[in-house]
Each structure stands twice: as structure tokens, then as C-alpha cells.
N, C-alpha and C positions, 0 to 999 in steps of 0.2 A: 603566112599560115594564119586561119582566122579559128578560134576554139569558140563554143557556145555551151556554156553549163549550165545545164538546167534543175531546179530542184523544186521543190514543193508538192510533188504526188504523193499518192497515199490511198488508203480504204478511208469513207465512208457514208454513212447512211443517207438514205434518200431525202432529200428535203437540207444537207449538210452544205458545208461551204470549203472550198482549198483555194489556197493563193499559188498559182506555179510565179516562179523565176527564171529568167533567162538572162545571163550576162556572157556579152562579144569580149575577147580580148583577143591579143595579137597584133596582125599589119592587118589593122582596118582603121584607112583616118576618116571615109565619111559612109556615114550606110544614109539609105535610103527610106526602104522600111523594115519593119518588123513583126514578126506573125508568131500564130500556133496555129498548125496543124493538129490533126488526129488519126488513126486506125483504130479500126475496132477488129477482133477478129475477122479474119473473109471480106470485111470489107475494104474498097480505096481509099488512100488515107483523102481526109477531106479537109476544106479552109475553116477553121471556126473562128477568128478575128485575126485582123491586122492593119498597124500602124503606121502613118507615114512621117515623114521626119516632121511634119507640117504640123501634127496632133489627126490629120484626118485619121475615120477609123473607119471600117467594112467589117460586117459582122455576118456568119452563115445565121439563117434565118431560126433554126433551130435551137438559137443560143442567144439573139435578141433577148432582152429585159433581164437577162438573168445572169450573162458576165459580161466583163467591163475588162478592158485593153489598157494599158498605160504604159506609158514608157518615158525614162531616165535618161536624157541624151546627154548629161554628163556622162552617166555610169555606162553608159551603153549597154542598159538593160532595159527588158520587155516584162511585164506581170499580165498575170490573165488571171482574177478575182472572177473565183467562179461560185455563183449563189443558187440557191435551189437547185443543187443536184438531182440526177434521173437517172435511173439505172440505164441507160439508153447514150446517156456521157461515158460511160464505160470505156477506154481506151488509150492508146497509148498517146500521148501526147509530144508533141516534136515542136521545137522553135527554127524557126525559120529566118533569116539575115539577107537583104536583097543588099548586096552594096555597091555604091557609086568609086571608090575609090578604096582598094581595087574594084573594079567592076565582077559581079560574080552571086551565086547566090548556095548560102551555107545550110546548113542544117545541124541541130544539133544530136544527142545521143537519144532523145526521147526520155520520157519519165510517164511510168504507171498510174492511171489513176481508174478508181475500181469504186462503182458506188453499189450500195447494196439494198436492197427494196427491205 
């Protein structure tokens, strides 16, 4: 069983900054990569960055220049520093765990984040 807790959401203002977290624990000895997704109301949740065990990163275009992916391959955790907020980030935001051993791919409970014009 692999658990993903994520924290760091929250309200605010446009033009603001949040840091989320995401830490794997459980039976996972190797992950691959590591991501956030998003949902906004109505819409599909969508990729907005993700990391692979190597530091490679993929970012959705929408979200270039303005947050930044890292990740703790001790801690088996992911951050997503998100700068210059848009009310348009607006969404729920989910971590995602691609892992090599077990093989499989996790998600975690999602965390709110809500910017406001």
C-alpha cells in the first residue's frame, strides 16, 4: 500500500505564491516519477508539471516561468512552488507517483487551492 499526503493549499490573491507538498510512504522501494496534476470545476484534471527520478522535469505550458517542480528522493517527496498566481490556477490539485517497484501508478487525496483576482 503506497499513501501520498499532500499539503500546502490554501486562498490567495492574484499575483501570490503557495508551495504544495507531496510525501510517498508505505511499500514503495523505487518510484520513477513524480507529478501534480489539477481540476478545475467542469473541467479534465490536467498535467501541470512532473519529475523524473533523473531531475528531468515537463511542465504544461500554462504554468512555464511561473512554477517550479522539485523533488526529495530521500524523503520521497515532490513540491510544486507556485509563483505569480492567476485566478485561472484555480483548482484542485492532486500528486501523482508513477512507481517502478511496485510497478503501478498512485494518486494522492488532492489539496485546494483557490486564487482570487
Amino acid at each position: 500500500q503506497v499513501q501520498l499526503v499532500e499539503s500546502g493549499g490554501g486562498l490567495v490573491q492574484a499575483g501570490g505564491s503557495l508551495r504544495l507538498s507531496c510525501a510517498a510512504s508505505g511499500r514503495i522501494f523505487s518510484i520513477n516519477a513524480m507529478g501534480w496534476y489539477r481540476q478545475a470545476p467542469g473541467k479534465q484534471r490536467e498535467l501541470v508539471a512532473e519529475i523524473t527520478r533523473g531531475g528531468r522535469t515537463n511542465y504544461a505550458d500554462s504554468v512555464k516561468g511561473r512554477f517550479t517542480i522539485s523533488r526529495d528522493n530521500v524523503k520521497n517527496t515532490v513540491y510544486l512552488q507556485m509563483n505569480s498566481l492567476k485566478p485561472e490556477d484555480t483548482a484542485v490539485y492532486y500528486c501523482r507517483l508513477v512507481g517502478d517497484i511496485p510497478q503501478g501508478v498512485y494518486w494522492g487525496q488532492g489539496t485546494q487551492v483557490t486564487v482570487s483576482s
